[in-house]
VEXDREN-2710 file (C-alpha; in Angstrom, 1 decimal):
% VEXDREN-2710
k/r/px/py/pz
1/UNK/15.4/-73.3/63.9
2/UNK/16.4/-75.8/61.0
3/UNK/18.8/-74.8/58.9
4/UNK/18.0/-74.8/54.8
5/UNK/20.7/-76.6/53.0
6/UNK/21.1/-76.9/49.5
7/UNK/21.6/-80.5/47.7
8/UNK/23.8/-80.1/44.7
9/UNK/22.5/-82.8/43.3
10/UNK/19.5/-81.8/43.5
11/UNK/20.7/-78.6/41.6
12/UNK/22.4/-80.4/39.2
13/UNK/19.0/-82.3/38.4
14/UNK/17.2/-79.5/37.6
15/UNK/20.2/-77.5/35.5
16/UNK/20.1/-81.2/34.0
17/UNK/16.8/-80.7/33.3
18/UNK/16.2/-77.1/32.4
19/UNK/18.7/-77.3/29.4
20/UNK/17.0/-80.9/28.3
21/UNK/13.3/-78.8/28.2
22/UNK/15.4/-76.0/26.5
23/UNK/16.7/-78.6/23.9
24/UNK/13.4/-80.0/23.4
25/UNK/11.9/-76.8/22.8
26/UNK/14.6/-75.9/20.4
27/UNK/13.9/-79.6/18.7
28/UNK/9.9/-79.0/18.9
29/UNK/10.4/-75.6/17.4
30/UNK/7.2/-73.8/14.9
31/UNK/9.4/-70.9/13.7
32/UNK/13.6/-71.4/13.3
33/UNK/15.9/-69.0/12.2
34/UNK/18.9/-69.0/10.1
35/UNK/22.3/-66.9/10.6
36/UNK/25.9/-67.5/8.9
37/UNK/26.5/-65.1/12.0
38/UNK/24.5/-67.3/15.2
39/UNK/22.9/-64.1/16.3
40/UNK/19.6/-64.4/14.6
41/UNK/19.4/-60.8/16.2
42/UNK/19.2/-62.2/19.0
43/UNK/15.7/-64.9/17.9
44/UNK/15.9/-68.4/19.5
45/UNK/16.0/-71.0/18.3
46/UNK/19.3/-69.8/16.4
47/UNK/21.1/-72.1/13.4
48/UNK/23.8/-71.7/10.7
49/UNK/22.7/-73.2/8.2
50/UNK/19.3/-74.5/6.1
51/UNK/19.7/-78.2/6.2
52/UNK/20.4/-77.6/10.3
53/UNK/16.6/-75.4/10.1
54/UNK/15.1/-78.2/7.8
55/UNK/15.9/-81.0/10.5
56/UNK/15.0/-78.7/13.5
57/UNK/11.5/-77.0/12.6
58/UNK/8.6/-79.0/13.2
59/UNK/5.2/-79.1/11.6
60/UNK/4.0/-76.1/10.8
61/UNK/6.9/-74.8/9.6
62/UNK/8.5/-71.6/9.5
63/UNK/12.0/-70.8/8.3
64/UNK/13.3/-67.1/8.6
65/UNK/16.6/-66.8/6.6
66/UNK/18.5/-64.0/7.4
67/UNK/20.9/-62.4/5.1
68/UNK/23.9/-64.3/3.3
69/UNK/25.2/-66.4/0.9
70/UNK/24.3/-69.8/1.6
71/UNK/26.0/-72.8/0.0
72/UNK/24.3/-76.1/1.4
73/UNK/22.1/-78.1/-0.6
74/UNK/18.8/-78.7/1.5
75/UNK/15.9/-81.3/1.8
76/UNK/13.1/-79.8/3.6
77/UNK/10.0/-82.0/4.3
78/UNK/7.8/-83.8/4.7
79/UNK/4.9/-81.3/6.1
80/UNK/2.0/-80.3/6.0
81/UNK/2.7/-76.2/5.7
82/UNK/6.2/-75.1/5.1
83/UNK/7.3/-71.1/4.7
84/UNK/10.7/-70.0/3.8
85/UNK/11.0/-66.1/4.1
86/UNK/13.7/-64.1/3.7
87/UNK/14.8/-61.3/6.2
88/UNK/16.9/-58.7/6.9
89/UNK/19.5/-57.6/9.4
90/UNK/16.9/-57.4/11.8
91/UNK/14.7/-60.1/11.7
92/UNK/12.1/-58.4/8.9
93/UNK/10.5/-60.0/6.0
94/UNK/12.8/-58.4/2.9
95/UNK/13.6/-59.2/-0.7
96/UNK/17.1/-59.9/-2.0
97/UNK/18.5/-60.7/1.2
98/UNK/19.3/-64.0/0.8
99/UNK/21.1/-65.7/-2.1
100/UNK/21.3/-69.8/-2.2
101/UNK/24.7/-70.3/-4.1
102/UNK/25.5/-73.5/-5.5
103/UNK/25.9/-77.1/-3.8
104/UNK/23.4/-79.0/-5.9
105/UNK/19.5/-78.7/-5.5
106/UNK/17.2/-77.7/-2.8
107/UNK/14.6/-80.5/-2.7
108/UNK/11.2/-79.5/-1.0
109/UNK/9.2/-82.7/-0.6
110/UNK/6.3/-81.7/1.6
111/UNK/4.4/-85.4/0.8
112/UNK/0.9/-84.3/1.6
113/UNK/1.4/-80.9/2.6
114/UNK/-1.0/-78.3/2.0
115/UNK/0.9/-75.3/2.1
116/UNK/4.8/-74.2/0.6
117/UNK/5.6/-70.5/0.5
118/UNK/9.1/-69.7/-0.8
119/UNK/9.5/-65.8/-0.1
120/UNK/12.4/-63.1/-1.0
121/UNK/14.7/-66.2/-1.7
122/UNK/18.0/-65.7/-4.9
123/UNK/19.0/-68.7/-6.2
124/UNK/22.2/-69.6/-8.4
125/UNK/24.0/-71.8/-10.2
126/UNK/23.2/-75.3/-8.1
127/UNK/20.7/-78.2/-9.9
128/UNK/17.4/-76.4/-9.2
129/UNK/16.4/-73.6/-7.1
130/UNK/13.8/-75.4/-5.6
131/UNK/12.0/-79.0/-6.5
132/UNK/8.9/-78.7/-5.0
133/UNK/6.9/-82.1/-5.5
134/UNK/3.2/-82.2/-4.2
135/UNK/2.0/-79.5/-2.3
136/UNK/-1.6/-78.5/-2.6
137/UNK/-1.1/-74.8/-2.2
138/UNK/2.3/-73.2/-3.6
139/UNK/3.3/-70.0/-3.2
140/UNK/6.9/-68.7/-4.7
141/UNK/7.2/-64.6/-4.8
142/UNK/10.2/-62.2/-5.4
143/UNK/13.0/-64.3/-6.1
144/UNK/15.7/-64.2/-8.6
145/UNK/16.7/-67.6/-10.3
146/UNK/19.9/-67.9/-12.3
147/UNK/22.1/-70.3/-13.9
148/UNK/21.0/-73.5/-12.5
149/UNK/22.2/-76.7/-14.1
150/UNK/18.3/-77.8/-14.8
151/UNK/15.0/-76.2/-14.7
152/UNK/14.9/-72.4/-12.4
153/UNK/11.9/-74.4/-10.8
154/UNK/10.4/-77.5/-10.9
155/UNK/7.5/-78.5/-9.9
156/UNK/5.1/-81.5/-9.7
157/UNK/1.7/-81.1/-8.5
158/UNK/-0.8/-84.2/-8.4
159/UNK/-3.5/-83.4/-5.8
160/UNK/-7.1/-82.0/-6.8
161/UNK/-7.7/-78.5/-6.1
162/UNK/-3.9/-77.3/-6.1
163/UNK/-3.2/-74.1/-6.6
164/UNK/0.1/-72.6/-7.8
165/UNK/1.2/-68.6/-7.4
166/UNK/4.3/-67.5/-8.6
167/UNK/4.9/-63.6/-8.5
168/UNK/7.3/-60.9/-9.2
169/UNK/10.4/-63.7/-9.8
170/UNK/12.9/-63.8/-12.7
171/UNK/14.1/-67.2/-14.1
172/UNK/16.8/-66.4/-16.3
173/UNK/19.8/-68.1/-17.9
174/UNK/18.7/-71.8/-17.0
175/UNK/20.0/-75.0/-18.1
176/UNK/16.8/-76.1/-18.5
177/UNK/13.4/-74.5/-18.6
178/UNK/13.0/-71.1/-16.5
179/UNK/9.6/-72.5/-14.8
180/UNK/8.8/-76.2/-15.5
181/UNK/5.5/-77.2/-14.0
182/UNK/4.2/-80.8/-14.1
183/UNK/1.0/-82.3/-13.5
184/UNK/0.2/-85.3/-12.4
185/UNK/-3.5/-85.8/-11.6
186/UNK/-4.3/-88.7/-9.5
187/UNK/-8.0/-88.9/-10.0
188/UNK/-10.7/-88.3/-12.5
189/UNK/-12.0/-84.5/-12.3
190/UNK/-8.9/-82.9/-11.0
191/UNK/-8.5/-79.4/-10.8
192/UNK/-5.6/-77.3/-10.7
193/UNK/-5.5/-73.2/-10.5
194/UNK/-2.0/-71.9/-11.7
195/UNK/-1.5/-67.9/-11.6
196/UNK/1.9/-66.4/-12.9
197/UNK/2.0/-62.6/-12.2
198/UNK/4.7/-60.3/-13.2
199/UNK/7.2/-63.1/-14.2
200/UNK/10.2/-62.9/-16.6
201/UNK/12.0/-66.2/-17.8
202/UNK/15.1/-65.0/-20.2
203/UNK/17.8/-67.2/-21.6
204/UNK/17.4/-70.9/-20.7
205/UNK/18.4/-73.6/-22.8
206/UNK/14.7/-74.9/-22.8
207/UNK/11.3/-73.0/-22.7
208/UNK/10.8/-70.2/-20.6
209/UNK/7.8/-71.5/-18.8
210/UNK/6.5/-74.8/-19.4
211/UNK/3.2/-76.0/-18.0
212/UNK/2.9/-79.3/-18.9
213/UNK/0.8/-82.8/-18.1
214/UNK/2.9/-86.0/-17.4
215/UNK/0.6/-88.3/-19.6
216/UNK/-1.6/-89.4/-16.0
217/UNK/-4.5/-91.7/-17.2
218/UNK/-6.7/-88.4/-15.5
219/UNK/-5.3/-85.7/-17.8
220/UNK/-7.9/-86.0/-20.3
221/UNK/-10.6/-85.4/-17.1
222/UNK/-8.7/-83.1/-15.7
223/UNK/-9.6/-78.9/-15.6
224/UNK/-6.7/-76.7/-15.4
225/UNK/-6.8/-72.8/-14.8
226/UNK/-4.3/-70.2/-15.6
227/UNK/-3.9/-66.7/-15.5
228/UNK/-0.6/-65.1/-16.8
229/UNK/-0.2/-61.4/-16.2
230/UNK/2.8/-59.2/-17.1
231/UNK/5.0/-62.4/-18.6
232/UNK/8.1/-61.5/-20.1
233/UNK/9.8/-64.3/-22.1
234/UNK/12.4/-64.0/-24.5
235/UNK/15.5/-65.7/-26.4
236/UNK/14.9/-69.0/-24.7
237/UNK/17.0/-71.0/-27.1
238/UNK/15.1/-75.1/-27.6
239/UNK/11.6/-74.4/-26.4
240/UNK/8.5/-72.2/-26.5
241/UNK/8.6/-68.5/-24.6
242/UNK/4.9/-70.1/-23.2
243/UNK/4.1/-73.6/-23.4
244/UNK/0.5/-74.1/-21.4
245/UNK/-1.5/-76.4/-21.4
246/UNK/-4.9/-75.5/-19.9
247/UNK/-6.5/-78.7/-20.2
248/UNK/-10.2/-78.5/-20.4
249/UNK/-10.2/-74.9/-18.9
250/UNK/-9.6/-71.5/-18.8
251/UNK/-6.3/-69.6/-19.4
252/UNK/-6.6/-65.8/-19.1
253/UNK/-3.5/-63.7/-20.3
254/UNK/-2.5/-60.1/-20.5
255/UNK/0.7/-58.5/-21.3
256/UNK/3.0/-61.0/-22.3
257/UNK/6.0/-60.7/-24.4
258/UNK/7.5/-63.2/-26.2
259/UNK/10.2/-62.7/-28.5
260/UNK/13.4/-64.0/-29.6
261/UNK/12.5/-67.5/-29.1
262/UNK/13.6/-70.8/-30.9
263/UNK/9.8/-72.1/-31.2
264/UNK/6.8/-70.7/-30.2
265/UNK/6.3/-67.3/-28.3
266/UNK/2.8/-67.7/-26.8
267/UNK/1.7/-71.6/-26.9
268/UNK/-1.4/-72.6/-25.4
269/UNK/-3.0/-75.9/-25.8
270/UNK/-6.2/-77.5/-24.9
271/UNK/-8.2/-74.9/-23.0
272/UNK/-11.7/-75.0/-23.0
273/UNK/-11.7/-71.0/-23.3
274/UNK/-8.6/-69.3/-23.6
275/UNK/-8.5/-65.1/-23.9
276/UNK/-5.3/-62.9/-24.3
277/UNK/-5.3/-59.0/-24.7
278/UNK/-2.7/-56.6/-25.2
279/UNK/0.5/-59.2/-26.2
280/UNK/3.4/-59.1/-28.4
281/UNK/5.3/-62.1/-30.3
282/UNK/8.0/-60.9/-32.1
283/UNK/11.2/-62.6/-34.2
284/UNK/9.8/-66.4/-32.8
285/UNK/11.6/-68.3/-36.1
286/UNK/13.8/-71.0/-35.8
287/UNK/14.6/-70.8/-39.6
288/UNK/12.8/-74.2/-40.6
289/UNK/10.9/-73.7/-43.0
290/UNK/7.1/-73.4/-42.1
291/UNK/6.4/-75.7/-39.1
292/UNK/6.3/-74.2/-35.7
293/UNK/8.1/-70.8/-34.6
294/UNK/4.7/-69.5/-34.4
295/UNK/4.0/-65.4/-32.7
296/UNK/0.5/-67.3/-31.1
297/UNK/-0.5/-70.6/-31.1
298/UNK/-3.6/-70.8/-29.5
299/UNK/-5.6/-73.9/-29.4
300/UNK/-8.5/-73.9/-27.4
301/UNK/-12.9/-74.4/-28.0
302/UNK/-13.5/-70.5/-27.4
303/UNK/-11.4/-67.8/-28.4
304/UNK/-10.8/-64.4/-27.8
305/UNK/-7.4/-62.7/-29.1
306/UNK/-7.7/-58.6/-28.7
307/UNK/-4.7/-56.1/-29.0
308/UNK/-1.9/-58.4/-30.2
309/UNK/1.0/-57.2/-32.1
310/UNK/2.6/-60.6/-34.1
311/UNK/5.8/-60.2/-36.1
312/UNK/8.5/-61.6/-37.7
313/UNK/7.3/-65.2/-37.2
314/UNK/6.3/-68.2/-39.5
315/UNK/2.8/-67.5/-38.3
316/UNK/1.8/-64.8/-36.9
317/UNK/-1.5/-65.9/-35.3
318/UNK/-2.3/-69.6/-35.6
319/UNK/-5.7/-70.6/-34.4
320/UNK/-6.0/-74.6/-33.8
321/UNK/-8.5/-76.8/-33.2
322/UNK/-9.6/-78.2/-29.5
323/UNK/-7.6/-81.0/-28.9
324/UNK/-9.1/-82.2/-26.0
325/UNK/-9.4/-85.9/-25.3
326/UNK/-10.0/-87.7/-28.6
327/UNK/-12.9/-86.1/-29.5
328/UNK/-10.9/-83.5/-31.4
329/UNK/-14.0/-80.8/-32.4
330/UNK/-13.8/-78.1/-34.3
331/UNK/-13.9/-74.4/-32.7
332/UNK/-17.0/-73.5/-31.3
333/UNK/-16.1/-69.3/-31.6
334/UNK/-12.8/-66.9/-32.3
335/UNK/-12.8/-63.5/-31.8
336/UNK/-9.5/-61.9/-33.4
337/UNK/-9.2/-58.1/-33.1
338/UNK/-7.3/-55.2/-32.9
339/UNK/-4.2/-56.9/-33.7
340/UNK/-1.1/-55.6/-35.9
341/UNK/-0.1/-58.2/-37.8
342/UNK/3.1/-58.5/-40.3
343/UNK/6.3/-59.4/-41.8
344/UNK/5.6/-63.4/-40.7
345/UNK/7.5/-66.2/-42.6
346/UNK/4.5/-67.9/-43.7
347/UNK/0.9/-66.2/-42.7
348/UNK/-0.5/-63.5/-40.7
349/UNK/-3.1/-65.4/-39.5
350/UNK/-4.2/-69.3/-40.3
351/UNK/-7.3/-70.8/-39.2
352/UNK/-7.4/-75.1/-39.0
353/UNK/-9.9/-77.4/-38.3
354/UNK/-13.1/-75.7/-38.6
355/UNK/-16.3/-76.7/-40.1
356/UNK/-20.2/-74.7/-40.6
357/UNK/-20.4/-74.8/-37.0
358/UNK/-17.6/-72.7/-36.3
359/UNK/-18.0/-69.2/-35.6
360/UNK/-14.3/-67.3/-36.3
361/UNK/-14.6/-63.5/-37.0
362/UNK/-11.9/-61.1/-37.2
363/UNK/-12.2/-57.4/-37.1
364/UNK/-10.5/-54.1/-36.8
365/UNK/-7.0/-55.4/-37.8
366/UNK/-4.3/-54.2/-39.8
367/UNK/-3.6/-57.5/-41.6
368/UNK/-0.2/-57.5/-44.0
369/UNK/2.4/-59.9/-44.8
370/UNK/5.7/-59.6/-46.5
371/UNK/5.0/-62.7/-48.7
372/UNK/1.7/-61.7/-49.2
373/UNK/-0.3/-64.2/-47.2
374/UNK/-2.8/-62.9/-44.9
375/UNK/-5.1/-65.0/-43.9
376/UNK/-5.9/-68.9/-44.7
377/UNK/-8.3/-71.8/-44.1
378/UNK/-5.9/-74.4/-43.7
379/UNK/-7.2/-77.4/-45.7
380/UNK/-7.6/-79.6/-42.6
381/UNK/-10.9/-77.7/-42.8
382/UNK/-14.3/-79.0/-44.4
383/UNK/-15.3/-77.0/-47.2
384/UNK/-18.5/-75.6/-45.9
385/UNK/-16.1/-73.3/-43.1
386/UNK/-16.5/-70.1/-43.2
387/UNK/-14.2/-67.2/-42.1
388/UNK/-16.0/-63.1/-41.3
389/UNK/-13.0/-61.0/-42.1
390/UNK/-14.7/-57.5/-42.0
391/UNK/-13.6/-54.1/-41.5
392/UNK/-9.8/-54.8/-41.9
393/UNK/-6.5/-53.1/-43.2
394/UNK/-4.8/-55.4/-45.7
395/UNK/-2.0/-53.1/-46.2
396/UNK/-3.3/-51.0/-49.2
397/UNK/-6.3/-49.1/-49.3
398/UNK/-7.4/-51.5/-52.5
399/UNK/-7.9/-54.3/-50.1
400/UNK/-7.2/-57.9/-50.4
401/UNK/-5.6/-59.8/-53.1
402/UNK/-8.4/-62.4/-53.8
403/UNK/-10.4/-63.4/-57.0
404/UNK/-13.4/-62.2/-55.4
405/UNK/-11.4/-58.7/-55.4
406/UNK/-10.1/-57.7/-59.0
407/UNK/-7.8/-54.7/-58.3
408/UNK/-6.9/-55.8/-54.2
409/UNK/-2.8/-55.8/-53.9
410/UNK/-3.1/-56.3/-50.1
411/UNK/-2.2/-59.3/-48.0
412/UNK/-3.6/-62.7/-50.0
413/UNK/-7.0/-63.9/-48.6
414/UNK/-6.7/-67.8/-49.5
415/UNK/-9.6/-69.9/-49.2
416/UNK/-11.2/-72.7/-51.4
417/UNK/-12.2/-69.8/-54.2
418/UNK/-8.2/-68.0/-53.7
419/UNK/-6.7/-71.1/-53.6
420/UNK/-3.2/-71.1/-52.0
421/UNK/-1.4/-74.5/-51.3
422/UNK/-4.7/-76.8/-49.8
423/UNK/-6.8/-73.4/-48.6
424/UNK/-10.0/-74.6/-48.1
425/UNK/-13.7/-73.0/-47.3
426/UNK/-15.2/-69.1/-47.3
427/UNK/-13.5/-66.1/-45.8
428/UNK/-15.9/-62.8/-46.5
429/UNK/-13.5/-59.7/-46.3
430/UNK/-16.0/-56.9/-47.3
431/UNK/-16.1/-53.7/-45.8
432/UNK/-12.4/-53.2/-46.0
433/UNK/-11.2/-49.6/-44.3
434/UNK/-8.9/-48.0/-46.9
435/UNK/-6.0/-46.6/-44.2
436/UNK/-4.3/-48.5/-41.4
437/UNK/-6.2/-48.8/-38.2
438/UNK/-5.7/-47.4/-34.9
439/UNK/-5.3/-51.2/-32.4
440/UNK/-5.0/-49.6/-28.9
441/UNK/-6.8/-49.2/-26.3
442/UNK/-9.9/-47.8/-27.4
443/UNK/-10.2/-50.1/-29.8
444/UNK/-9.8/-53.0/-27.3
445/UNK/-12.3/-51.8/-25.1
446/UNK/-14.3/-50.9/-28.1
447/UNK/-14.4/-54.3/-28.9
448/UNK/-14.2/-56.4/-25.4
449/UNK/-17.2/-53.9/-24.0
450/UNK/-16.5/-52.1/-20.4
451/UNK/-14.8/-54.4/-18.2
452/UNK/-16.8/-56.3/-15.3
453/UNK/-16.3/-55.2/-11.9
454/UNK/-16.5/-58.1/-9.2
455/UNK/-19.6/-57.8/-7.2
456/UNK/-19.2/-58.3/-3.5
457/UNK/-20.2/-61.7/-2.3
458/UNK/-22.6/-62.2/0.6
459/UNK/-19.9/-63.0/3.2
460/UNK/-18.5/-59.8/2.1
461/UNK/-21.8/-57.8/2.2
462/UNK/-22.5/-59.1/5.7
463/UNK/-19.0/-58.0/7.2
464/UNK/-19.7/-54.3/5.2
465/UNK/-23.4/-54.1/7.7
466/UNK/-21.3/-55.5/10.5
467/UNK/-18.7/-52.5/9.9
468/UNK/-21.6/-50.0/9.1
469/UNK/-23.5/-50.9/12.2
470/UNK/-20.1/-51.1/14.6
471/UNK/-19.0/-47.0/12.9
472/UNK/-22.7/-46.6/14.4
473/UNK/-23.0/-47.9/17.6
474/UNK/-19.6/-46.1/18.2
475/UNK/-20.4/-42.9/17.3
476/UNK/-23.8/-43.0/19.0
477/UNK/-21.8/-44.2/22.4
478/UNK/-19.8/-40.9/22.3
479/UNK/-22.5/-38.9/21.6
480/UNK/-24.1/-39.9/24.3
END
């Protein structure tokens, strides 16, 4: 019989190359984790710190942080799909868990990727919390971002069809801008779909949230979408609490406050059809004089503005023109009810750039102003505009103050017959209630109609037979 002998060398080979595969897989990793500790609770491939993940995840990319403080400034990318989520003890997603303290910026450059998700993540006092540049899908939710030397976030986006989610996080105390998004179209037609849910930016030395273009030869082509729900945005101390501009499309807002701040509460530019419900701008006044420090500036072709409370501002409610492109055309249609507005430096409500064509009606409103001025027709206007102004408070029940109204004491209707400073065109104000109104909710729903509920598309209808006719067969197969 032979005898079986080992050959250590042969041993050492394969020990030799069992750790070398176990390297490469570590190297070649999807998912890597991150522990001050090393334990990782026991998850392989195990690192200490986030530029150590960065380097050893591979394409596409998952980094699970869990909890510390961690002090290393960071470039992850490039990728195609990167996700940093936070976890706790025991290798769960979690909120709050992990705090990013200091040491400079954390630079995502992803290049062409097509996916970032930023998850549970604190940041403090470093350059940035995150610089995310390019990236057609962004995702950033329930995070705290404080005292960073520039911007909370920033954030360039330049490839068609982006789209940008940032939910439940608080930017406050920036050196900078709480949220500064840039644009940066890199073809004709670009589209971009931003949605800010549940998002507070408090106390930065710039705007709270800035949404801005970067002056790209596209922008004028370009179609931009936002929808900001539950925005809170107040005593931001050189800048706008909102600064948006919605290029050629749609911005859709509900429940935003902005108050306290050096220049505009709510400014939105350039949309193609722009409709806010149920916000507040309050105390926006820098203290000069009558330019800017408006409650809302909203500049856009169609406009709806329901349930807004605007005070202590130079203008309460400023409706601009469309200033899309160069083509600069007046407003094709306003809607402007149930609002409380008063006690604004300059007017409650001023109208510019309108013409015959325009279409601007306000109703249901409790319209008064501490210097009298209710609402104008800014003189930019042609003389031929015209204003409906119906079935409005104007602070005493003897209506307006207005030639056309011997007797009125209420807020000043100035137009080209009430002429104040260069007021210009109509504004018909008959039908004036006599007591203050009531602007909540039943007078916004009143006033918007019942509100549409999605109907199911046909992949959803087909998957909803699928289900009914699966719940079927099953019960069928028992019975029998």
């Amino acid at each position: 019989m032979l005898k079986s002998h080992r050959n250590p060398f042969s041993v050492s080979r394969g020990l030799t190359f069992l750790a070398m595969t176990l390297l490469s897989f570590q190297a070649a990793a999807n998912t890597v984790y991150v522990d001050l500790t090393g334990t990782c609770a026991g998850n392989t491939p195990c690192v200490t710190t986030l530029q150590e993940a960065a380097n050893t995840v591979t394409d596409p990319a998952t980094i699970l942080v869990f909890p510390g403080d961690y002090n290393d400034a960071v470039f992850f990318g490039p990728y195609q799909s990167l996700e940093i989520q936070a976890v706790d003890a025991s290798g769960n997603p979690a909120v709050g868990t992990v705090d990013l303290i200091g040491a400079g910026g954390r630079l995502v450059d992803p290049g062409a990727a097509d996916r970032v998700s930023i998850r549970g993540v604190n940041a403090s006092s470093g350059t940035s919390a995150f610089v995310i540049d390019g990236g057609s899908e962004v995702d950033i939710s329930d995070a705290v971002i404080s005292s960073e030397s520039r911007a909370g976030l920033q954030l360039s986006i330049s490839e068609s069809g982006s789209r940008v989610q940032i939910q439940n996080v608080i930017v406050n105390d920036n050196a900078g801008s709480g949220i500064e998004l840039e644009l940066e179209p890199e073809v004709e037609n670009a589209e971009f779909s931003i949605t800010l849910l549940d998002v507070t930016a408090n106390s930065n030395t710039r705007s709270g949230i800035e949404i801005t273009d970067d002056d790209s030869p596209f922008i004028d082509s370009s179609i931009v979408n936002v929808t900001a729900f539950n925005v809170t945005a107040q005593d931001n101390e050189a800048g706008d609490g909102l600064r948006i501009d919605a290029n050629n499309g749609t911005f859709r807002g509900d429940n935003i406050v902005a108050r306290r701040n050096s220049d505009d509460g709510v400014d939105i530019k350039n949309a193609q059809t722009l409709i806010i419900t149920n916000s507040e701008a309050t105390d926006n006044d820098n203290g000069q004089g009558d330019s800017g420090s408006d409650g809302f500036e909203l500049e856009a072709f169609d406009i709806t503005a329901v349930g807004l409370v605007a005070t202590g501002n130079v203008d309460g409610i400023q409706l601009e023109e469309f200033n899309f492109g160069n083509n600069n055309p007046p407003f094709g249609r306003a809607l402007v009810g149930c609002i409380d507005v008063s006690g604004n430096r300059a007017a409650a409500i001023s109208a510019e750039n309108m013409d015959a064509s325009s279409s601007v009606r306000i109703r249901q409103s409790n319209i008064a102003a501490d210097n009298g001025l209710g609402v104008i027709l800014r003189g930019d206007s042609t003389a031929d505009a015209t204003v409906s102004a119906t079935g409005n408070w104007w602070g005493t029940a003897s209506g307006p103050t207005h030639l056309n109204n011997p007797g009125g004491t209420g807020a000043v209707v100035a137009d080209g017959i009430n002429v104040v400073d260069d007021s210009t065109g109509t504004i018909a104000f008959g039908g004036f209630v006599a007591a203050e109104l009531d602007t909540g909710a039943n007078c916004v729903d009143g006033l918007l109609g019942p509100v549409q509920v999605p109907t199911m598309n046909r992949l959803g209808l087909v998957l909803l037979i699928g289900l009914i006719m699966l719940i079927g067969f099953a019960v069928v197969s028992r019975q029998v």
